[in-house]
LOBAZA-17800 format. One line per 10 residues: number of its first residue (from 1); their letters; for each residue x, y, z of N, C-alpha, C. Coordinates in steps of 0.02 Angstrom, whole numbers, always signed. Layout:
NUM> a> X Y Z X Y Z X Y Z | ...
This chain:
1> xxxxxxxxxx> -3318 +10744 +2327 -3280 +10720 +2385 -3325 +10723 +2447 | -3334 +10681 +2472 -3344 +10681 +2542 -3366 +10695 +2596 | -3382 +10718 +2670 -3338 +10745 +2736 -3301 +10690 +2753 | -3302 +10637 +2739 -3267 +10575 +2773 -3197 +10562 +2743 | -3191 +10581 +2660 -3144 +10597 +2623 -3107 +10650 +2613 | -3137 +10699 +2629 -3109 +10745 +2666 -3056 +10769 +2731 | -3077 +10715 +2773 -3040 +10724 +2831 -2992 +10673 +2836 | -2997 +10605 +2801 -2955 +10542 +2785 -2909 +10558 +2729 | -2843 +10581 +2740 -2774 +10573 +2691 -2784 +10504 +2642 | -2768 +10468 +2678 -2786 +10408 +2671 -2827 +10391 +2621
11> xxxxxxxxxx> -2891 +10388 +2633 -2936 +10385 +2581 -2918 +10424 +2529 | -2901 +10480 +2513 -2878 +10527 +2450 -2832 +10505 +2436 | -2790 +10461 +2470 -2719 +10456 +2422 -2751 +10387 +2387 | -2795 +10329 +2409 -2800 +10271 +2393 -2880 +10308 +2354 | -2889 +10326 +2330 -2948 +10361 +2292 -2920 +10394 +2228 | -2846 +10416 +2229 -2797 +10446 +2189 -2788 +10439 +2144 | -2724 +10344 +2194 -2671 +10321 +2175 -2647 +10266 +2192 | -2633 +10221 +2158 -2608 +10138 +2179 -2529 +10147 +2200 | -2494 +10115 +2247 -2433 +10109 +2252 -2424 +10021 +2234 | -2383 +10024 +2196 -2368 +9938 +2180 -2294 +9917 +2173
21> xxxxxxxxxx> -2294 +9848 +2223 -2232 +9814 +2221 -2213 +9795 +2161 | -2148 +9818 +2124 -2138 +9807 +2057 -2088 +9755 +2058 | -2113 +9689 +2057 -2062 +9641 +2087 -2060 +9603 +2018 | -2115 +9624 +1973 -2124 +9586 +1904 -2060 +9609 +1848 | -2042 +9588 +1782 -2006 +9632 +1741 -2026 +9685 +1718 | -2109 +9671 +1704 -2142 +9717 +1670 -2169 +9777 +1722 | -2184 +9772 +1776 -2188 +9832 +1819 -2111 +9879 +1844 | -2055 +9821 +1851 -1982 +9854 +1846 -1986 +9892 +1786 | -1986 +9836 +1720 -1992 +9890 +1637 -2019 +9994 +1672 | -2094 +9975 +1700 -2125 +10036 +1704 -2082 +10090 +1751
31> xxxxxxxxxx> -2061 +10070 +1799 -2019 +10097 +1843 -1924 +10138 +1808 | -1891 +10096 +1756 -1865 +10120 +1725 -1870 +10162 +1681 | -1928 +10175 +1642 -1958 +10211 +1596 -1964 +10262 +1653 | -1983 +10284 +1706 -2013 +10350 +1751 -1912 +10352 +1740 | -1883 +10317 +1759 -1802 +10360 +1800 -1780 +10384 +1726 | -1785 +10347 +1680 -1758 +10392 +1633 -1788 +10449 +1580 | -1851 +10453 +1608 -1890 +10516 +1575 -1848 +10583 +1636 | -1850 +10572 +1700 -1835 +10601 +1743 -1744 +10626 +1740 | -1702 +10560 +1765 -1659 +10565 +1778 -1611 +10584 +1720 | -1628 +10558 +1650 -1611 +10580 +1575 -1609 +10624 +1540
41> xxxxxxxxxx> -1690 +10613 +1544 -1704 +10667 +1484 -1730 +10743 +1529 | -1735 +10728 +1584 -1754 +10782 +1632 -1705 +10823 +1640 | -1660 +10782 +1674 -1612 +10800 +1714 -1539 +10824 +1698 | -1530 +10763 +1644 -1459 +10746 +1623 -1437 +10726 +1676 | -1438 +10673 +1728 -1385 +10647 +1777 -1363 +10597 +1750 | -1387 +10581 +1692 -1375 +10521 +1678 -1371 +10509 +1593 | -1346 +10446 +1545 -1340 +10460 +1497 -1410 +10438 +1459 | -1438 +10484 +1419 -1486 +10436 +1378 -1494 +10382 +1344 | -1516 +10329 +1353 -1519 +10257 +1322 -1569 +10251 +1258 | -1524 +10208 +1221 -1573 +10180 +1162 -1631 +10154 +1178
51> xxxxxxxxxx> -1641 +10122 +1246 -1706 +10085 +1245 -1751 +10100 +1291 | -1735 +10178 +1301 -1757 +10216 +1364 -1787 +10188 +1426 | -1732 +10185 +1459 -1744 +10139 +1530 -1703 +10140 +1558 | -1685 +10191 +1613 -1606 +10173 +1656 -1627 +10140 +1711 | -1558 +10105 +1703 -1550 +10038 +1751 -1496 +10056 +1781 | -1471 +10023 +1834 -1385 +10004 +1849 -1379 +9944 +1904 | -1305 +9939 +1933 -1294 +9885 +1948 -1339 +9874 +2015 | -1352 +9914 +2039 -1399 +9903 +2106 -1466 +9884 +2105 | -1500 +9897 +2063 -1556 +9869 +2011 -1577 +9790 +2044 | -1505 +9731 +2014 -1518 +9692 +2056 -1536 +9640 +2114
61> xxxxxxxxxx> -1505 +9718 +2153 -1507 +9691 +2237 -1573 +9772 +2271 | -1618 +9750 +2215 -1661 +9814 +2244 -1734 +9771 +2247 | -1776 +9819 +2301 -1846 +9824 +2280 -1888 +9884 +2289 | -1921 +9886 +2226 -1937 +9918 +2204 -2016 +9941 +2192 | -2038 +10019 +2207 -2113 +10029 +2196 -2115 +10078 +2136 | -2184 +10080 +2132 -2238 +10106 +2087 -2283 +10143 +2101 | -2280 +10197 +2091 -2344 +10234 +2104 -2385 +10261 +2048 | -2430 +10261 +2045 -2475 +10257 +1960 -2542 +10255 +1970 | -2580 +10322 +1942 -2633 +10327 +1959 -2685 +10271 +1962 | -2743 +10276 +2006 -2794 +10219 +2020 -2831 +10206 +1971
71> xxxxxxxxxx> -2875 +10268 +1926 -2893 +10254 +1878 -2877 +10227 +1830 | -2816 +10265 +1795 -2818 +10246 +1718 -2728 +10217 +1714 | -2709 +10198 +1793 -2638 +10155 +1780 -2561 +10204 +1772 | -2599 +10274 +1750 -2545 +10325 +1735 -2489 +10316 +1782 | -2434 +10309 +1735 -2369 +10302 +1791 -2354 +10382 +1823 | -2342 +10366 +1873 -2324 +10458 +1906 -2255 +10441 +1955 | -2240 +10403 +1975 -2192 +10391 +2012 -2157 +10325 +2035 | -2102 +10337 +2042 -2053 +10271 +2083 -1981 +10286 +2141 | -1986 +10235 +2177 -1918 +10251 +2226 -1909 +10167 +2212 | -1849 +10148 +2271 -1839 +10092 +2268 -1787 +10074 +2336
81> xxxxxxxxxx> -1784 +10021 +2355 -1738 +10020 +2432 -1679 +9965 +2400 | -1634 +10001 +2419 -1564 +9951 +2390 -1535 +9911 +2442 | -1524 +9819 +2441 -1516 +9798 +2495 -1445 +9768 +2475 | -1420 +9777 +2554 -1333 +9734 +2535 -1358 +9658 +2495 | -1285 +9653 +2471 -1291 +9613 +2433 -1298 +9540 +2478 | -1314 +9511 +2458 -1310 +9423 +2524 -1244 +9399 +2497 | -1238 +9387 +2427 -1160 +9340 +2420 -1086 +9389 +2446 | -1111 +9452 +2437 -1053 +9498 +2430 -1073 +9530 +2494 | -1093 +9544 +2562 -1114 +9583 +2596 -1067 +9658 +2615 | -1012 +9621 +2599 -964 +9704 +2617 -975 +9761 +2558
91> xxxxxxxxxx> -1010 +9747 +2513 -993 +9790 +2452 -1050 +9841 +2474 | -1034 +9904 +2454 -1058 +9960 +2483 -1118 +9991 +2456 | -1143 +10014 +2499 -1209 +10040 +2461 -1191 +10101 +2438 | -1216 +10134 +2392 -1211 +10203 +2332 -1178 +10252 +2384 | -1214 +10256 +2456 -1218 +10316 +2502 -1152 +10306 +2528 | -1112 +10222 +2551 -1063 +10237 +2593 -1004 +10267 +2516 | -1019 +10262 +2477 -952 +10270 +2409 -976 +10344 +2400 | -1028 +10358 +2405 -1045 +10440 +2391 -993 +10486 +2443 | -1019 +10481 +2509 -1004 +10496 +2581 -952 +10461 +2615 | -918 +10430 +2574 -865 +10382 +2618 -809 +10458 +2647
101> xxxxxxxxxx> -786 +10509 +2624 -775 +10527 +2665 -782 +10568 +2705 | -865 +10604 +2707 -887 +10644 +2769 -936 +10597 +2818 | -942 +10560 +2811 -1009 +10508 +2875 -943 +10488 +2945 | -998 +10552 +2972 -972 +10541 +3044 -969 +10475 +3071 | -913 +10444 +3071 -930 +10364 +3127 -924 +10363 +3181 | -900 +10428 +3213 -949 +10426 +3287 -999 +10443 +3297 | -1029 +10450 +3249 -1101 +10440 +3261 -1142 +10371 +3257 | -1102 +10345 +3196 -1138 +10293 +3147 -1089 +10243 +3112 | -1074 +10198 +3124 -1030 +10190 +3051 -1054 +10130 +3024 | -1097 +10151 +2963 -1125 +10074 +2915 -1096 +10003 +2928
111> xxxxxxxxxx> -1036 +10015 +2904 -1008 +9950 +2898 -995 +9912 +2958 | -1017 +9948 +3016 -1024 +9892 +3075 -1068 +9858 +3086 | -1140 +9908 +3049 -1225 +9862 +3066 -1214 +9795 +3041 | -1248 +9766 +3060 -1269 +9684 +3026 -1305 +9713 +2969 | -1279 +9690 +2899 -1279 +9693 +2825 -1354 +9681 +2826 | -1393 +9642 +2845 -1438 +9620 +2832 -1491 +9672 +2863 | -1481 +9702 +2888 -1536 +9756 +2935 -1544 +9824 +2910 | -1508 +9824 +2881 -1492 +9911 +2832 -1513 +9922 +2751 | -1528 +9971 +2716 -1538 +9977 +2671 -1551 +10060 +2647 | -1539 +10075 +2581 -1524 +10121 +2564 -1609 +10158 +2503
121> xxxxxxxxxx> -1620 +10206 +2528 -1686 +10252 +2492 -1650 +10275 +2420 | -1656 +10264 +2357 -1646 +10277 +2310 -1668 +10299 +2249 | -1648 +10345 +2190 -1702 +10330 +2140 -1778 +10367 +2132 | -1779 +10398 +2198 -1850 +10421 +2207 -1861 +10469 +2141 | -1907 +10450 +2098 -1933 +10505 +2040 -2019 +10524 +2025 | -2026 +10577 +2004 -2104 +10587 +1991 -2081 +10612 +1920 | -2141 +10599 +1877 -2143 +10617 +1817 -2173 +10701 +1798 | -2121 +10728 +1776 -2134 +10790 +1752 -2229 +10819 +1744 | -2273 +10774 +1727 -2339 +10803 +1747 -2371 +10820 +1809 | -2331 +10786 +1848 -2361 +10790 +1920 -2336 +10805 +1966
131> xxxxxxxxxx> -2269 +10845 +1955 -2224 +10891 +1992 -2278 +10947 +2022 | -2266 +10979 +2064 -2301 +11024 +2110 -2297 +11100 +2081 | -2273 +11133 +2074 -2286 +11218 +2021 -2250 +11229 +1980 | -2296 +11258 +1955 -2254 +11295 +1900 -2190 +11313 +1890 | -2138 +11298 +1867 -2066 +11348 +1863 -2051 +11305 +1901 | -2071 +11225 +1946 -1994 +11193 +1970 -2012 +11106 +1939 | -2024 +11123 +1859 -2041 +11035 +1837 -1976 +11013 +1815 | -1910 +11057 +1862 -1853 +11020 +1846 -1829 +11020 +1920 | -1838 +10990 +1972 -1847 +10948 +2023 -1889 +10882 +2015 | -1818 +10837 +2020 -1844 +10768 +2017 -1898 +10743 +2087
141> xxxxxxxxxx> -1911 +10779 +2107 -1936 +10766 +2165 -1980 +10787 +2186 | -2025 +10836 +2153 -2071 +10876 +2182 -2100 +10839 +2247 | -2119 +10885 +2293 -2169 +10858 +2375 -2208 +10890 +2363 | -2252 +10911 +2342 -2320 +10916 +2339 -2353 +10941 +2266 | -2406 +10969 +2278 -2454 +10983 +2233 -2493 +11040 +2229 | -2529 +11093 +2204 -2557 +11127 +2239 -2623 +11112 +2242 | -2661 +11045 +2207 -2726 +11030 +2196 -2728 +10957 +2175 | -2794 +10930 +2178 -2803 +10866 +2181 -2809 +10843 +2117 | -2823 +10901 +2058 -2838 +10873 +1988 -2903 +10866 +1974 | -2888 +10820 +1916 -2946 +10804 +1893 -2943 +10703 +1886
151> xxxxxxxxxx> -3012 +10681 +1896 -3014 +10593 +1898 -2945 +10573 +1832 | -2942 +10619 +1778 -2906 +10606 +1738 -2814 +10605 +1749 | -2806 +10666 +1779 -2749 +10703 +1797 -2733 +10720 +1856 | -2759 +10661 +1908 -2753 +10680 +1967 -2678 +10738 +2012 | -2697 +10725 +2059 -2630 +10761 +2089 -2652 +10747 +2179 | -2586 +10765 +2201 -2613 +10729 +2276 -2558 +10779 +2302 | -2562 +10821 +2352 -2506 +10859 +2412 -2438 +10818 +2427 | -2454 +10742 +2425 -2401 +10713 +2462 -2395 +10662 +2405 | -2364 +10674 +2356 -2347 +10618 +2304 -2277 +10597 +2340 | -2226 +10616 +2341 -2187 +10619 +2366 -2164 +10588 +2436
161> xxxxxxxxxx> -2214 +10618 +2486 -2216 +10581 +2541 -2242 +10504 +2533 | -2291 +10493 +2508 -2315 +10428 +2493 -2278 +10376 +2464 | -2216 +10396 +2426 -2169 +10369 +2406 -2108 +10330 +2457 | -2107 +10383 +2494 -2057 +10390 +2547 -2105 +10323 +2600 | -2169 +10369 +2644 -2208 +10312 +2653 -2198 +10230 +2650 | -2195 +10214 +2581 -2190 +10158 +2546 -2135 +10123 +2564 | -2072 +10149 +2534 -2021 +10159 +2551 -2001 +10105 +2640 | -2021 +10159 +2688 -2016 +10139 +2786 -2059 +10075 +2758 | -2127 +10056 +2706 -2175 +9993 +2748 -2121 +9940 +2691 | -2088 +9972 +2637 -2055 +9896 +2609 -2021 +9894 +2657
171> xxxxxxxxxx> -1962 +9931 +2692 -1908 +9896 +2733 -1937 +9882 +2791 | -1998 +9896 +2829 -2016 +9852 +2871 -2031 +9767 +2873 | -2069 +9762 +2813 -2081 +9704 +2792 -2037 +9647 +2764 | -2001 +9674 +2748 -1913 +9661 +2733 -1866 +9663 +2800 | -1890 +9665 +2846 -1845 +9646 +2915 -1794 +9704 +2936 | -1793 +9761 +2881 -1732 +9802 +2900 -1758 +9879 +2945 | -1691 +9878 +2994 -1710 +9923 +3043 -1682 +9984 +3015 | -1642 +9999 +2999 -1619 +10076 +2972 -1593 +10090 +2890 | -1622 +10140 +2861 -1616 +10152 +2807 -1588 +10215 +2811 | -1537 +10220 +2758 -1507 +10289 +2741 -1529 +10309 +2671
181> xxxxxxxxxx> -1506 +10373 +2663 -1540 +10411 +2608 -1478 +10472 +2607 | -1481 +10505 +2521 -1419 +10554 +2506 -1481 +10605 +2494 | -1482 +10655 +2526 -1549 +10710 +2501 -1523 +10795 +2525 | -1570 +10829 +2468 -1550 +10899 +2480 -1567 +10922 +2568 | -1507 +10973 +2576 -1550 +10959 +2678 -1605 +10994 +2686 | -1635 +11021 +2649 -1731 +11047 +2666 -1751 +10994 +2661 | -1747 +10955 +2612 -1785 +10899 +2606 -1786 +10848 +2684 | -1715 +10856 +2708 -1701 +10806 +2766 -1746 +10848 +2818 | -1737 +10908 +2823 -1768 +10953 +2861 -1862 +10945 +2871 | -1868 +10939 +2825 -1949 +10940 +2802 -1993 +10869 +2843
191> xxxxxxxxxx> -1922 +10801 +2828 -1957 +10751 +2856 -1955 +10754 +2922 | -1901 +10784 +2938 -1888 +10774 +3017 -1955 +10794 +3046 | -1975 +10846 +3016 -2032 +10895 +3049 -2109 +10846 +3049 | -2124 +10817 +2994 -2172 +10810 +3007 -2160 +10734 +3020 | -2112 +10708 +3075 -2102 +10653 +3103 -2073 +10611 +3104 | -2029 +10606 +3034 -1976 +10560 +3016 -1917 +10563 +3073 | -1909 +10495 +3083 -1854 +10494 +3120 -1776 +10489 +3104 | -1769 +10565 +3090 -1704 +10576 +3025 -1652 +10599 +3071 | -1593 +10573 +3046 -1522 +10592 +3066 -1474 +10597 +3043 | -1449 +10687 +3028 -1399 +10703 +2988 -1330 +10650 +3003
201> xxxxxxxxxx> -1308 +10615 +2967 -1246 +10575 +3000 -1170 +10601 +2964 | -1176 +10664 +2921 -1119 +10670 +2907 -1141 +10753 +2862 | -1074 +10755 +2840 -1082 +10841 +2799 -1085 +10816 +2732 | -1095 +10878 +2703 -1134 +10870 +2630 -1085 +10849 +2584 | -1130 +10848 +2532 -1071 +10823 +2476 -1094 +10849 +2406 | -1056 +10867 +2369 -1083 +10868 +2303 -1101 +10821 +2261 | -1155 +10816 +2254 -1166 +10756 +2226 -1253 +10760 +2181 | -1230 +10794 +2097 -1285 +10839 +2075 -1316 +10883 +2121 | -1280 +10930 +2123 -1284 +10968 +2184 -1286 +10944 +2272 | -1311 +10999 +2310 -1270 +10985 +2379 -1313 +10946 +2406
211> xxxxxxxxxx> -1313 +10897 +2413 -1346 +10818 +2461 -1294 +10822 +2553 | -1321 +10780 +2583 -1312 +10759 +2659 -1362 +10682 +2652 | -1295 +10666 +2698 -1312 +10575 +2699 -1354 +10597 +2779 | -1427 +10555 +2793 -1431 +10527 +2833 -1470 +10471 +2841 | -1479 +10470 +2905 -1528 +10394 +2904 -1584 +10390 +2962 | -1627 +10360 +2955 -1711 +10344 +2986 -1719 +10271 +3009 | -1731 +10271 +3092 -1745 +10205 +3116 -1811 +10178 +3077 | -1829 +10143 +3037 -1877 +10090 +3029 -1935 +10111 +3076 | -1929 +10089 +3138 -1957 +10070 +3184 -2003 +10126 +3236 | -1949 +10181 +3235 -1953 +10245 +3260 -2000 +10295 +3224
221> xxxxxxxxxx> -1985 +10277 +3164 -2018 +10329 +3106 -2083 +10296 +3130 | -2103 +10242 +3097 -2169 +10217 +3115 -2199 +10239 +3180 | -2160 +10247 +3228 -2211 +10235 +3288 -2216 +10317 +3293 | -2166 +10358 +3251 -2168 +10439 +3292 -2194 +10460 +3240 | -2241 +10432 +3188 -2285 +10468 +3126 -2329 +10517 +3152 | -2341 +10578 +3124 -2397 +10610 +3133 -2480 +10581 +3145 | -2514 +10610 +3177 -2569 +10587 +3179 -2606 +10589 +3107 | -2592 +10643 +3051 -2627 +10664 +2984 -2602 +10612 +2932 | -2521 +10579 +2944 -2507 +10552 +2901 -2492 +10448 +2911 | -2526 +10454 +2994 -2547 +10392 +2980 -2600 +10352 +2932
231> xxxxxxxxxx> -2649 +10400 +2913 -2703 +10372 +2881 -2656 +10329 +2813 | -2636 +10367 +2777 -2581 +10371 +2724 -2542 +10299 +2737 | -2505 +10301 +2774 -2447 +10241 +2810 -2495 +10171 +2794 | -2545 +10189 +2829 -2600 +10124 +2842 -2613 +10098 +2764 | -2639 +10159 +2701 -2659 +10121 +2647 -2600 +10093 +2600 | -2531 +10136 +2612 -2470 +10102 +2582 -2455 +10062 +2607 | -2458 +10040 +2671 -2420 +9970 +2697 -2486 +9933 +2683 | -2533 +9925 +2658 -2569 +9878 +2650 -2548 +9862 +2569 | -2553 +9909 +2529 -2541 +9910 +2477 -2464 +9861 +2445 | -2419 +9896 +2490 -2367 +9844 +2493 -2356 +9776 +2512
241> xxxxxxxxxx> -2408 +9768 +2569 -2397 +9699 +2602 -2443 +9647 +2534 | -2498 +9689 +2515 -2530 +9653 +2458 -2499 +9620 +2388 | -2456 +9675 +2379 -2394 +9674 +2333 -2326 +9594 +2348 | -2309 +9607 +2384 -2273 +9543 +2419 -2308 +9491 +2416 | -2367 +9489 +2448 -2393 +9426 +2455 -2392 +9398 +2381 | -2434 +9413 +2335 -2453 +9419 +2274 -2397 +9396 +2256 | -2322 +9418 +2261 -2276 +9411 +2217 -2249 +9330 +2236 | -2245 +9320 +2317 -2247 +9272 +2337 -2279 +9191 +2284 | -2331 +9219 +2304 -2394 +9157 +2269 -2368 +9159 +2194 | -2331 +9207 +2138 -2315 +9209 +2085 -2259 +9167 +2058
């Protein structure tokens, strides 16, 4: 490694790890295969399938990333942003039917935004090898790592964040200003801190354990990023915008 790689996030995460727009079947295929090793056979949130791959109806009206090592393609992770529907726009996203009845609407209330500007953080999974320590490879979610690995078996501090990352540069690029998310509240806690522009909008809920709905300006997050985790921002939103285009021309 480095001094230049060293001090660039950035460079280590894109030295790592590819993030890819999975706009194909066969990169979706890969993305299903991570939720149901995770969400299935991990977890049990869900039922195990014959053709191991959970899907559901939001699937859809989603888009969706990839995260998978640089070298050798290894899948390690996926999230995905769920957008109202265009023919159906009133039909609700996961979070307002989760939270329909603790989301403060004086604070907030979804169903007034323009349908088209909003969207929902979902799905986020890492694959049981690259969960962060010992004794918690049953958190679908691990945030970090305690080491970088090996070229083979990499590992990165911010798998997790990079996801999330991904996540703010699809819905930027996608036109939408605020995204909500159902998450444990350290987790909400954690982003706030290192810059996310997060807002508890309602009380918790049970929901595989205790979740809180909130939501992150687009716009805000971006501009109030840390100085350490812009580097990061810069190689996923390139990564993504590369992704789009590509899919575009396809």
């Amino acid at each position: 490694m480095s001094w230049f790689d060293a001090l660039d996030p950035g460079a280590q995460f894109s030295k790592y790890f590819e993030l890819v727009f999975a706009e194909s079947p066969q990169l979706q295929d890969e993305v299903f295969r991570i939720r149901h090793q995770v969400y299935c056979e991990d977890l049990s949130y869900e039922s195990v399938t014959p053709d191991g791959r959970e899907r559901d109806e939001y699937d859809r009206h989603s888009k969706h990333l990839l995260l998978r090592t640089a070298k050798t393609g290894v899948r390690v992770g996926c999230t995905r942003l769920i957008l109202p529907r265009p023919e159906q726009p009133s039909f609700p996203l996961p979070f307002e039917r989760t939270c329909a009845a603790t989301i403060d609407r004086r604070l907030i209330d979804p169903a007034a935004l323009p349908r088209d500007s909003i969207a929902e953080v979902s799905r986020l999974a890492v694959v049981r090898e690259f969960r962060r320590r010992k004794g918690e490879e049953l958190s679908k979610d691990g945030a970090a790592v305690i080491d970088y690995g090996t070229p083979k078996q990499p590992r990165f501090p911010y798998i997790q964040l990079g996801l999330y990352l991904g996540a703010i540069a699809l819905a930027h690029r996608f036109g939408i200003k605020t995204i909500f998310f159902l998450t444990e509240p350290r987790l909400a806690e954690h982003f706030e801190k290192l810059g996310f522009s997060v807002q508890q909008i309602g009380g918790p809920v049970e929901h595989r354990g205790l979740r809180v709905p909130s939501m992150s300006s687009v716009d805000e997050t971006i501009a109030g990023l840390r100085f350490y985790m812009r580097p990061i921002y810069k190689v996923v939103a390139r990564e993504v915008g590369s992704g789009i285009e590509r899919a575009g021309r396809g």
